[in-house]
VEXPA-178230 format. One record per residue: x, y, z of N, C-alpha, C, CB in turn. Coordinates in nm, 3 decimals. Glycine has a CB too. Layout:
{{X, Y, Z}, {X, Y, Z}, {X, Y, Z}, {X, Y, Z}}
...
//
This chain:
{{-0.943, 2.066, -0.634}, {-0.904, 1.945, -0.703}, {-1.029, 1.862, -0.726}, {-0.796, 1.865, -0.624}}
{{-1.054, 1.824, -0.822}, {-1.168, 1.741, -0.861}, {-1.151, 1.594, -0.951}, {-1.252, 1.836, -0.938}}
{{-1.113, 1.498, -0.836}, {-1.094, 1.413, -0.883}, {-1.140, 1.283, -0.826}, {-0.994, 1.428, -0.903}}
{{-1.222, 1.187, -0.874}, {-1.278, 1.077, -0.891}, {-1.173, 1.020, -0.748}, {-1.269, 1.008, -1.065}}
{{-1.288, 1.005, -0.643}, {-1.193, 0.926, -0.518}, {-1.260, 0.768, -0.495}, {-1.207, 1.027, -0.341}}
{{-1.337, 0.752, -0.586}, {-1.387, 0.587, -0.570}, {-1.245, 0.497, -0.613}, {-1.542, 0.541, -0.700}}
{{-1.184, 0.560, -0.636}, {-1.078, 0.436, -0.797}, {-0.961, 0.395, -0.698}, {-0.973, 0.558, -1.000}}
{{-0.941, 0.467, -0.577}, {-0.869, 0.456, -0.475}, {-0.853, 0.292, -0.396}, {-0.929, 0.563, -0.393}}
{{-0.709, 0.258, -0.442}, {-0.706, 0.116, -0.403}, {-0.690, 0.044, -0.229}, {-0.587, 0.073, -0.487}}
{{-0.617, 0.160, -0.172}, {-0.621, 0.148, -0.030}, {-0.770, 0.203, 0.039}, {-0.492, 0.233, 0.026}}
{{-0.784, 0.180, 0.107}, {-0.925, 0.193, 0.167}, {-0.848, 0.264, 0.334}, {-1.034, -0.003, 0.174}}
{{-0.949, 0.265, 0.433}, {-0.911, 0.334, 0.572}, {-0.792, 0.201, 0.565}, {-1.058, 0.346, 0.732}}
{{-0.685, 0.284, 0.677}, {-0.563, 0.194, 0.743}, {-0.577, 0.158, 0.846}, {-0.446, 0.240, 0.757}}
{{-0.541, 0.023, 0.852}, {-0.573, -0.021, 0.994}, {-0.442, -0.042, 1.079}, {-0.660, -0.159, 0.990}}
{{-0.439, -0.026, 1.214}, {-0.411, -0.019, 1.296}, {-0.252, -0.159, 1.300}, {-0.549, -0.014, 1.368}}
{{-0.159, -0.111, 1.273}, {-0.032, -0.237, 1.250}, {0.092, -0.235, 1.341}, {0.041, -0.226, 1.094}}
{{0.151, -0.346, 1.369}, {0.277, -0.325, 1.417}, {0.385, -0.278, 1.318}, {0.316, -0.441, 1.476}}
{{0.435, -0.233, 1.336}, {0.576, -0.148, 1.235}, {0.718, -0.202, 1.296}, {0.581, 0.063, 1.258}}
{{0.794, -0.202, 1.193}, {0.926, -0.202, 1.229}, {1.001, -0.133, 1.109}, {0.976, -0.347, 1.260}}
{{1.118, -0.047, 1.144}, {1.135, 0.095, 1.032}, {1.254, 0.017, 0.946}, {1.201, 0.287, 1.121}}
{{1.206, 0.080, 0.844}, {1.280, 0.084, 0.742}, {1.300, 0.197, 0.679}, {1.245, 0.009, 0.669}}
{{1.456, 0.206, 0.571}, {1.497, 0.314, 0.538}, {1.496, 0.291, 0.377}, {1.626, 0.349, 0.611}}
{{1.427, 0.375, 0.283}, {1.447, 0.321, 0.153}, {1.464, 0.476, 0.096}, {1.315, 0.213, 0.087}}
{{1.532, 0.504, -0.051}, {1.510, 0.567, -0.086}, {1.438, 0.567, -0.214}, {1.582, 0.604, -0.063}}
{{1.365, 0.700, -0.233}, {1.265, 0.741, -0.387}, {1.312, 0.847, -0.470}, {1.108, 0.799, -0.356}}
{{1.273, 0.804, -0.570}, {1.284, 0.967, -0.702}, {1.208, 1.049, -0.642}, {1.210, 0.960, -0.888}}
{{1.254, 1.172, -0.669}, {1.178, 1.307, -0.675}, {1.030, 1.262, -0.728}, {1.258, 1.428, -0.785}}
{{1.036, 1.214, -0.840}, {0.902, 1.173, -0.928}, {0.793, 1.119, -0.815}, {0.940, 1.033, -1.054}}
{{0.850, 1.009, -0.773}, {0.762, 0.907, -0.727}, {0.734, 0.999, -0.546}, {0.858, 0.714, -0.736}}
{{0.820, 1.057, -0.501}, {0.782, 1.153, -0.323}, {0.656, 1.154, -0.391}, {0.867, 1.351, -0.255}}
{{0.646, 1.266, -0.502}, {0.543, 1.379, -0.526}, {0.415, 1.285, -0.512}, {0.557, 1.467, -0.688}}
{{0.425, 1.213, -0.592}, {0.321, 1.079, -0.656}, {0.243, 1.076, -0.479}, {0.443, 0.867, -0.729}}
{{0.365, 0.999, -0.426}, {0.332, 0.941, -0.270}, {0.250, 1.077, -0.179}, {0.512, 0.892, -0.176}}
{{0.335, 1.164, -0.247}, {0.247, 1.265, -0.161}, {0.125, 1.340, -0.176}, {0.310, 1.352, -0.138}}
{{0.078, 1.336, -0.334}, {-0.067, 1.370, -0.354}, {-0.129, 1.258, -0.316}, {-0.110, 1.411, -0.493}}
{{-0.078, 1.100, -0.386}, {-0.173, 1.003, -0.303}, {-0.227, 0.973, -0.142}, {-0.120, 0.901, -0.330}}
{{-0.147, 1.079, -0.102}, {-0.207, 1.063, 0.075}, {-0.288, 1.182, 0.099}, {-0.073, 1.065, 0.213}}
{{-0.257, 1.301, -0.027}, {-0.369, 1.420, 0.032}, {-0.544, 1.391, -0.024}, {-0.308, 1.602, -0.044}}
{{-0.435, 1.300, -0.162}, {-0.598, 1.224, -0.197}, {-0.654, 1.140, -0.095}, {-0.598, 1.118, -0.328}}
{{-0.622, 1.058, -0.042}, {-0.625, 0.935, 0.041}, {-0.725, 1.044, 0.221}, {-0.393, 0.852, 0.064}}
{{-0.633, 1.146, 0.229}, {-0.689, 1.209, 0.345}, {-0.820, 1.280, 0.308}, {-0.589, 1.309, 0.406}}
{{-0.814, 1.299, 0.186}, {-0.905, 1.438, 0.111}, {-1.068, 1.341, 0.096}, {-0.815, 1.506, -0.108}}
{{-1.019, 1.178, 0.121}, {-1.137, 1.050, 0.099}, {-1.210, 1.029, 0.190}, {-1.095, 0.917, 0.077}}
{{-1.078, 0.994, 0.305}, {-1.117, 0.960, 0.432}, {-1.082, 1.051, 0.519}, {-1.074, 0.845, 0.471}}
{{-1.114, 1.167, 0.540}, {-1.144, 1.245, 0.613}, {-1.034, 1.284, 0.712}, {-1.249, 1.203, 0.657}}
{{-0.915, 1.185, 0.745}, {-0.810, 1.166, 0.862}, {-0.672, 1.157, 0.734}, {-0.845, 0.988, 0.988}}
{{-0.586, 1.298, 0.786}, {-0.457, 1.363, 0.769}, {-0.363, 1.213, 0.765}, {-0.418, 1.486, 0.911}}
{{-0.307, 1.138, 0.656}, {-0.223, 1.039, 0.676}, {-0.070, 1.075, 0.601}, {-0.297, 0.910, 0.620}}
{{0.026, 1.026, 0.667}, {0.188, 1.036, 0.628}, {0.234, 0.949, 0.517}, {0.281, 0.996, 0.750}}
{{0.277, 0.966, 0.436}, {0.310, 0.886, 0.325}, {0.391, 0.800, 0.391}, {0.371, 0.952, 0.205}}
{{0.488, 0.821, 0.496}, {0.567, 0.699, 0.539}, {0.436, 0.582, 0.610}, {0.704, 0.758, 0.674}}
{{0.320, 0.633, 0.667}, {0.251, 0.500, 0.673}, {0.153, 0.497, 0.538}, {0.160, 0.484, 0.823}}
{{0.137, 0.519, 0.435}, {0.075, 0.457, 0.313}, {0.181, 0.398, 0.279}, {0.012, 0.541, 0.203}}
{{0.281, 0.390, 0.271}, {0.430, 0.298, 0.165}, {0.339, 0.159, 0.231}, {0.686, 0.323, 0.238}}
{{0.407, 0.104, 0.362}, {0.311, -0.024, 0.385}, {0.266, -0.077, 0.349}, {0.247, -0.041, 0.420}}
{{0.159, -0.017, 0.339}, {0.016, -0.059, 0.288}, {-0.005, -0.113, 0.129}, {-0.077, 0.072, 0.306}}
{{0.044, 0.009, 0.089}, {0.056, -0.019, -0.073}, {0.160, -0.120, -0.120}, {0.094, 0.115, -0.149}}
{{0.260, -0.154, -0.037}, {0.389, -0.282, -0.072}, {0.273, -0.382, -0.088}, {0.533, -0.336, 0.080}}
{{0.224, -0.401, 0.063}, {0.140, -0.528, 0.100}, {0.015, -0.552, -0.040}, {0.050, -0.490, 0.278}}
{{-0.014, -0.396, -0.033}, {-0.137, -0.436, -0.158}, {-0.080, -0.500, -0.278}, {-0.219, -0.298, -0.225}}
{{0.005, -0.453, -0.295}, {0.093, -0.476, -0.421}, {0.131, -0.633, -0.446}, {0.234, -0.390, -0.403}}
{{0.194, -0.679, -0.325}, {0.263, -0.807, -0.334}, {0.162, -0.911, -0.297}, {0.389, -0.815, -0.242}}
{{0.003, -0.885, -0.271}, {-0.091, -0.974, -0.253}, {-0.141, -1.014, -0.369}, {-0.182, -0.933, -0.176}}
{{-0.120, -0.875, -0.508}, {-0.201, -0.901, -0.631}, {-0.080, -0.973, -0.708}, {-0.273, -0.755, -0.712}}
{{0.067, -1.008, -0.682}, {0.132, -1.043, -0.757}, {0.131, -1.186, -0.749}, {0.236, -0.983, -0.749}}
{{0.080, -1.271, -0.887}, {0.052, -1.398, -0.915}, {0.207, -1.451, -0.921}, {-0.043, -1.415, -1.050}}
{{0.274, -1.375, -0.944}, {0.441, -1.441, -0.939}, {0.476, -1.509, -0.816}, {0.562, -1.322, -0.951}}
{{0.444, -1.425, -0.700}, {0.487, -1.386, -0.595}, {0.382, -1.480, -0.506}, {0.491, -1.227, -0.585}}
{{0.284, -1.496, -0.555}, {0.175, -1.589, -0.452}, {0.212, -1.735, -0.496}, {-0.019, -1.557, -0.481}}
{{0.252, -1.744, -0.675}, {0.233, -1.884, -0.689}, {0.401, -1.954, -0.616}, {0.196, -1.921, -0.881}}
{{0.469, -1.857, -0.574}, {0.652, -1.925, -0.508}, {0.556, -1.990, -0.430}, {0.813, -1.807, -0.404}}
{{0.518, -1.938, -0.336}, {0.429, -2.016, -0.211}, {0.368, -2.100, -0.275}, {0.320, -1.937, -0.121}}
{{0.326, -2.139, -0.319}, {0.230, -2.269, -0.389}, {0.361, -2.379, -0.429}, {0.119, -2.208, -0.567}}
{{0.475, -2.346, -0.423}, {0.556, -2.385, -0.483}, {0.655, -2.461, -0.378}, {0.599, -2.283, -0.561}}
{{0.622, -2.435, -0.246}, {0.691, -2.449, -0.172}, {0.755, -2.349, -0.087}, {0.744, -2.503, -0.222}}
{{0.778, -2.245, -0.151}, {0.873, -2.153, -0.088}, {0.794, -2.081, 0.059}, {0.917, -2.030, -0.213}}
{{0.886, -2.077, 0.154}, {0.831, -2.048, 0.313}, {0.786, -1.959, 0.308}, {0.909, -2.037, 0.427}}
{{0.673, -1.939, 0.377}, {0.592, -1.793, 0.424}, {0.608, -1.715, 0.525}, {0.473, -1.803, 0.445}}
{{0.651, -1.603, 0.544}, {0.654, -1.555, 0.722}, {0.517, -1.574, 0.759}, {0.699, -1.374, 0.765}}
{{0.385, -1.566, 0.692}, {0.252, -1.540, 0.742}, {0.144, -1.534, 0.598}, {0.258, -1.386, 0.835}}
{{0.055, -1.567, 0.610}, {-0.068, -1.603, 0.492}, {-0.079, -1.486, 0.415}, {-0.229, -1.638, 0.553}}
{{-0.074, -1.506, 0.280}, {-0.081, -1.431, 0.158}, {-0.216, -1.394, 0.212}, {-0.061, -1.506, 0.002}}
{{-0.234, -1.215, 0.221}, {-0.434, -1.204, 0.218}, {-0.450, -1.214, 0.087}, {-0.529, -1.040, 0.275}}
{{-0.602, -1.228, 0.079}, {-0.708, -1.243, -0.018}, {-0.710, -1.102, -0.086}, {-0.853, -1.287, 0.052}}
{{-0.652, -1.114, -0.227}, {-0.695, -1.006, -0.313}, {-0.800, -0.947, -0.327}, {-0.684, -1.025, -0.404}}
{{-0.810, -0.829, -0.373}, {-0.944, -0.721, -0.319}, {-0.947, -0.692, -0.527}, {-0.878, -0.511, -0.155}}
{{-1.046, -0.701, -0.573}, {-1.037, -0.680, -0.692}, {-1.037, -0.509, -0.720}, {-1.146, -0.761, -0.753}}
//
């Protein structure tokens, strides 16, 4: 496989408390989840489970959403501080 691993938006995973959740996916999107972790392992060197990339990628996701950061600006309660977007 020869494919460009700089463009990769998660970086190494760090170390989190969890509490489980049950969601379901399309066929489409497993597959997706699951080359993105052989890519993701194939980067960083260490074998990772797509059930811990989902996480990660929500969190990335809902840090870059300006919808979603400006409620909080708005008033609306936080469980804990929006991080700082990673461009």
């Amino acid at each position: 496989m020869n494919i460009s691993t700089s463009k990769l938006r998660l970086g190494p995973l760090p170390k989190t408390e969890t509490v489980k959740l049950t969601i379901t996916l399309t066929v489409t999107l497993k597959a997706d989840l699951e080359r993105y972790a052989a890519l993701h392992a194939q980067t960083y060197g260490e074998p990772i489970e797509v059930a811990t990339l989902i996480p990660h990628m929500l969190e990335a996701f809902m840090a870059r959403d300006r919808g979603f950061r400006k409620s909080f600006a708005k008033g609306a309660p936080a469980s804990r501080p929006i991080p700082a977007s990673n461009p």
